[in-house]
N, C-alpha and C positions, 0 to 999 in steps of 0.2 A: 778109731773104728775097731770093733770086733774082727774077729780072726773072718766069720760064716761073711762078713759083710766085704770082703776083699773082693774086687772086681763088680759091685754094686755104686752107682753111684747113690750116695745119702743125701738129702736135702733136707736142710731147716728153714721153715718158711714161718712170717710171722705179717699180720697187719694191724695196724693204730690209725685211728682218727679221737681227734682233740678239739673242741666235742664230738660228738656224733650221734647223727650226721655233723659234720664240718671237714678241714682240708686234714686231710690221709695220709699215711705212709705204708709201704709193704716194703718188705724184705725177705732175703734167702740166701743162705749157703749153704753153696754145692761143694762136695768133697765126694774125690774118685784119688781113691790109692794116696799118692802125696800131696796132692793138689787141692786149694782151695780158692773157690770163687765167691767174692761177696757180691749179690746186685740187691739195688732198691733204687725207689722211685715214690712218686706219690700224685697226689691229683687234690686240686683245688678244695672241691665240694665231693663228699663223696661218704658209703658210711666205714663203719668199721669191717663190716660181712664183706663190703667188696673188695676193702685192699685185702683180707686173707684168702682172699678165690683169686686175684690178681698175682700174691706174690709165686701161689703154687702153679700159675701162668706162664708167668712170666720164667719162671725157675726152669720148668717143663720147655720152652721155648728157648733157653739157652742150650737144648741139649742138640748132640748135630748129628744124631744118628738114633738108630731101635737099642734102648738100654734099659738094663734091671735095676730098679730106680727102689729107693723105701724115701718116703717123705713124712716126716714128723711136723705134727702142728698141735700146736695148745685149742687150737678151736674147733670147739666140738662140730659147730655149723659147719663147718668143711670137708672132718673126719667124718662125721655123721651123716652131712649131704651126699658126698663119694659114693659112701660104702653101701650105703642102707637105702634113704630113700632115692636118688636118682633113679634108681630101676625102676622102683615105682612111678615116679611122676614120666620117666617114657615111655612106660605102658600107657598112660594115662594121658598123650599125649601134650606131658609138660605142662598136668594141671597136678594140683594138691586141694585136697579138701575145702579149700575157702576159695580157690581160684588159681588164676596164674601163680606160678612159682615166679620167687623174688629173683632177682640179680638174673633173668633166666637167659641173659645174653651172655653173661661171667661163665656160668654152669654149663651151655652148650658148647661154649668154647674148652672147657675144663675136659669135657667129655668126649670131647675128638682130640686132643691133647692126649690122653691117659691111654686111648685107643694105639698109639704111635709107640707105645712105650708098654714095659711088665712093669707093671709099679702096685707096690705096696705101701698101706694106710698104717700112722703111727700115731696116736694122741700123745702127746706129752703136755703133764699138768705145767701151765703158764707162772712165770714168776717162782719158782721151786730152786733155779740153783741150777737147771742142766744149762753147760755152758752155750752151748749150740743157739740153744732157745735165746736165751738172756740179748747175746750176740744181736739176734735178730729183732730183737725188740730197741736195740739201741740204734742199731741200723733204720728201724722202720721212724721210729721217734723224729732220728735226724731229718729221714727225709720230710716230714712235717715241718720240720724247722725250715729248709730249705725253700719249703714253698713261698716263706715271707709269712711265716705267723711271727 
C-alpha cells in the first residue's frame, strides 16, 4: 500500500460466471495496515454484472465499523454504476432510459452499503498484471469451481 493510503482500508474486488449467465463466483480482498482478508463465494445461476456488485457487497459487509475505504474493480459496470449513473437512476426513481435498472436489488443494497462507509471508486484495467486484481480473479474462478462445475 502507498504511504497517503495508511489507515484506509483497500479493497480488491472481482466477479466470474462460466458462461454467463451460468454458476458465478466473486471475490475480494481487504487490506488495513498489515492485515489481509480473502473472501469469496458464488451462486449457482447467476450473471457476471451480479457477482461484481456481490463481491463489493459482500467486502463492504465485512467491515465492522464507519471506515475510509478505496475499492478497486476492473468493471466498468460497477465503477461506472457507483459513480456516475446511480444518482441518476435515483432521481429517476430507479428507472433508466429503457426501464427498470438491472441487478436493482444488488445496486440498492450497494447504495446503503456505501452510505455507512467514505469510500472511494477505483477502475483497474482486468487481466494486466496488478497483483491484487489477478488474486481476485483466481479467488472468484475457484469459487465457480466450488459450486460443482
Amino acid at each position: 500500500m502507498k504511504k497517503k493510503d495508511e489507515g484506509r482500508v483497500i479493497i480488491y474486488t472481482d466477479g466470474a460466471c462460466d458462461p454467463n449467465p451460468g454458476p458465478g463466483g466473486w471475490a475480494a480482498v481487504l487490506m488495513y495496515k498489515d492485515s489481509t482478508r480473502e473472501l469469496s463465494g458464488g451462486e449457482p445461476r447467476t450473471t457476471n454484472n451480479r457477482m461484481e456488485l456481490t463481491a463489493a457487497i459482500k467486502a463492504l459487509e465485512a467491515l465492522k465499523r464507519r471506515c475510509a475505504v478505496t475499492i478497486h474493480t476492473d468493471s466498468q459496470y460497477l465503477q461506472k454504476g457507483i459513480t456516475t449513473w446511480l444518482p441518476a437512476w435515483k432521481r429517476r426513481g430507479w428507472m433508466r432510459g429503457s426501464g427498470t435498472v438491472k441487478n436493482l436489488d444488488l445496486w440498492q443494497e450497494l447504495d446503503a452499503l456505501v452510505q455507512k462507509h467514505d469510500v472511494h471508486w477505483r477502475w483497474v484495467p482486468g487481466h494486466a498484471g496488478n497483483h491484487y486484481n489477478e488474486i481476485c480473479d483466481v479467488l472468484a474462478r475457484d469459487a465457480i469451481k466450488r459450486r460443482g462445475r
